[in-house]
C-alpha positions as CSV (number, residue, x, y, z in Angstrom):
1,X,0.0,0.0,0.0
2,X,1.0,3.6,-0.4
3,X,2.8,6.1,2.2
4,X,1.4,9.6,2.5
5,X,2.7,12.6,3.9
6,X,1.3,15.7,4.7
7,X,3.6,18.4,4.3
8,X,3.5,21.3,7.9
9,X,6.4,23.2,6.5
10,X,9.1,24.0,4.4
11,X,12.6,24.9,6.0
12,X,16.1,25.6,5.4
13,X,18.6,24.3,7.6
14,X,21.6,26.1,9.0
15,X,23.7,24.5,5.4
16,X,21.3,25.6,3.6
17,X,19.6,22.4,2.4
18,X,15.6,22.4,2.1
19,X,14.0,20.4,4.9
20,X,10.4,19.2,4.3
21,X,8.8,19.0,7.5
22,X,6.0,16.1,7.6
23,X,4.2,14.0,8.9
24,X,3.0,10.2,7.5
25,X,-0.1,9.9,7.9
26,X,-1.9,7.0,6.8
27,X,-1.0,4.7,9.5
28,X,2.2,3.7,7.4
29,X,5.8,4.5,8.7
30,X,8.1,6.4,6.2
31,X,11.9,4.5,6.0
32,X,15.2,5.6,4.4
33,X,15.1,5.2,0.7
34,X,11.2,5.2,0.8
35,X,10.5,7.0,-2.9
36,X,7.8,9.5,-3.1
37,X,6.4,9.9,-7.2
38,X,3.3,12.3,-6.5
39,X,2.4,15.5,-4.6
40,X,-1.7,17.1,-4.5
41,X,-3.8,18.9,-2.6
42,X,-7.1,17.9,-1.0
43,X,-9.9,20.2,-0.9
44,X,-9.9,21.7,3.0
45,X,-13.5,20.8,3.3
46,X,-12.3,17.2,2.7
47,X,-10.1,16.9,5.3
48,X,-11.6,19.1,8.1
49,X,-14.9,16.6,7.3
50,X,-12.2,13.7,7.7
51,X,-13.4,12.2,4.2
52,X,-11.7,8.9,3.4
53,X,-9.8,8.9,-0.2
54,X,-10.6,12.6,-0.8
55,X,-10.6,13.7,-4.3
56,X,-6.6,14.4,-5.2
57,X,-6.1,17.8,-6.7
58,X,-3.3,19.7,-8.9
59,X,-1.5,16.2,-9.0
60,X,2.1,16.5,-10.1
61,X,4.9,14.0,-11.1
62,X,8.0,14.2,-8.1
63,X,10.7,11.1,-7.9
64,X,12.2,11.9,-4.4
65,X,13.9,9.7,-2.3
66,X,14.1,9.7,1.4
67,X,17.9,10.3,2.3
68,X,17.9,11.5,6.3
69,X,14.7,11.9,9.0
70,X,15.3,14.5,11.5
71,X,12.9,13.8,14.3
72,X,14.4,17.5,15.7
73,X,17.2,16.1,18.5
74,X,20.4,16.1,16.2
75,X,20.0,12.6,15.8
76,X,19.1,11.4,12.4
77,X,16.9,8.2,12.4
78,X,16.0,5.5,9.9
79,X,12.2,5.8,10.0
80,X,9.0,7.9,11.2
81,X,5.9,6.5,12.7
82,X,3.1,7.1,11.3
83,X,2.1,11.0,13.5
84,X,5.4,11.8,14.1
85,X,6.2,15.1,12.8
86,X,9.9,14.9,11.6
87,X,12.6,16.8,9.0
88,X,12.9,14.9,5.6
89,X,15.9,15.4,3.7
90,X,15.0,14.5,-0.1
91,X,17.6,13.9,-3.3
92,X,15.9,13.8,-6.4
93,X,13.0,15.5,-8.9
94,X,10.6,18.1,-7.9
95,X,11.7,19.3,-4.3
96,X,11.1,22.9,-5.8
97,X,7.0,21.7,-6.0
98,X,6.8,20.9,-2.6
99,X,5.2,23.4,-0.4
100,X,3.3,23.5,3.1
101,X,-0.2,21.7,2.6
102,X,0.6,19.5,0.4
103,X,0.3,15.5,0.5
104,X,3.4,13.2,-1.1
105,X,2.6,9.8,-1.7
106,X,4.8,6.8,-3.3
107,X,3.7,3.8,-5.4
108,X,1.5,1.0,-4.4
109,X,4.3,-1.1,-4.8
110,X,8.0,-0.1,-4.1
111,X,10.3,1.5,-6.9
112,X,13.5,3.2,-7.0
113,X,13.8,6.4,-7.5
């Protein structure tokens, strides 16, 4: 089954690498080398009405790859539960598409970025 991540934030860290600050949360845990291929919006009524499989919007194309989690304590870990809001350090295409309040999914089945 597919991972999703909700996107809180968008950050810079102090060497100037983006940091996309998420959380998973579709009761799936997000590992190292996890691959992400799509990022949409959700309509807010959607989601404040807890709809199940809202209706994906302004669906784009990414291929990023999970290279570090920063749960915040200087220690980088090898996964994230599913509600923990950690730092994810991508490599890849489309990290310039990513953007607070947006959802990143991977495949139904894994693939290599």
């Amino acid at each position: 089954s597919s991972i999703e991540i909700f996107v809180r934030d968008v950050a810079i860290d102090s060497l100037g690498r983006k940091v996309i600050v998420a959380v998973p949360n579709n009761f799936l845990d997000v590992s190292l080398n996890d691959c992400f291929v799509s990022c949409y919006e959700v309509h807010r009524n959607d989601v404040i009405n807890g709809i199940k499989n809202p209706k994906r919007l302004n669906i784009k194309k990414i291929s990023l790859k999970v290279e570090k989690i920063d749960p915040g304590r200087g220690n980088f870990v090898s996964h994230a539960k599913h509600g923990q809001t950690v730092g994810f350090y991508f490599s890849g295409e489309g990290i310039d598409d990513i953007k607070k309040g947006l959802f990143l999914r991977t495949e139904e089945t894994t693939i290599l970025c």
